[in-house]
Phi, psi and omega in degrees: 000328181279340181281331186305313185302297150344264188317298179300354178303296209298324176278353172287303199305338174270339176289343207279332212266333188303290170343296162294343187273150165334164193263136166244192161277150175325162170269130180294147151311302173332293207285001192275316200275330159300275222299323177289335178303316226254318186310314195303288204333307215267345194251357160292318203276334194278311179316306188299329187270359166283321168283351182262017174231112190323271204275086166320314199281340161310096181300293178322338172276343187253000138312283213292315181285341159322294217280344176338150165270342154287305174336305193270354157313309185285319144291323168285358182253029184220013161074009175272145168282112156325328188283332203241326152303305156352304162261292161020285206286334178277342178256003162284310174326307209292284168348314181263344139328283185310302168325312162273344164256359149307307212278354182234347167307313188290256199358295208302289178304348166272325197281274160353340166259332156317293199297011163277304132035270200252008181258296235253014163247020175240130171305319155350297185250142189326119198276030165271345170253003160285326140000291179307293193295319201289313167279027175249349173265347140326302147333289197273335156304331198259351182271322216279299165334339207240331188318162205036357193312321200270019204243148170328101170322309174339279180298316203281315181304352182247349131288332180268347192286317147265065187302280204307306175314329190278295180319321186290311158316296169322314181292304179308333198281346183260000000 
């Protein structure tokens, strides 16, 4: 459970670091089939410059081990831009969001609507928290609904088309 928690750390830190970079061109199957190739490598190596870092929980430590010279050695000797494996790595992640939460989104919304339900039939509660509650679940319907919107139709037909392969890769990293 702690290398997941761990492996979802290295992947919030690549949408986040995806984020700062430049808006590119869509990512290529090519550059999809590198990134899967490339990936087991890049996240031992991130681990390994993880253990030689106190504060994990520090965003600025994992900026710095980005920007590091074993990191960025390692990308460059693999024909990569950090800024573009970046985003690589953050819209294939998105993808594989988006994807596991399309096959699971009926479920999400049913279940969310129970819990509306059952907030908005208990005497218990106030109706300013019901109020409350009612817009945060709004919220999180109107997030689940919105996932992938920004991402390129290409790249997303190109993660769902390699699902199974992307998933396996992901899976072997744990």
């Amino acid at each position: 459970m702690k290398r997941i928690a761990h492996l979802m750390f290295v992947l919030a830190a690549l949408l986040l670091l995806a984020a700062q970079a430049s808006a590119s061109e869509p990512f290529t199957k090519a550059e999809l089939d590198r990134f899967l190739v490339d990936l087991p490598a890049y996240v031992d190596l991130v681990r390994s410059e993880g253990e030689r870092i106190e504060n994990l929980e520090d965003p600025g430590t994992w900026e710095a081990a980005r920007l590091g010279a074993a990191v960025t050695s390692f990308l460059e000797s693999r024909d990569w831009v950090p800024e573009r494996w970046a985003y690589v790595a953050a819209h294939v992640s998105q993808g594989l969001a988006v994807a596991q939460m399309k096959r699971h989104a009926p479920e999400m919304m049913s279940q969310m609507d129970a819990g509306r339900a059952q907030i908005m039939n208990n005497p218990y509660i106030s109706a300013a928290q019901k109020q409350e509650l009612m817009a945060q679940m709004q919220q999180s319907k109107a997030a689940v609904k919105s996932l992938g919107k920004d991402l390129p139709a290409e790249e997303l037909a190109l993660v769902k088309g390699n699902l199974d392969r992307i998933m396996k890769v992901y899976q072997d990293l744990d």
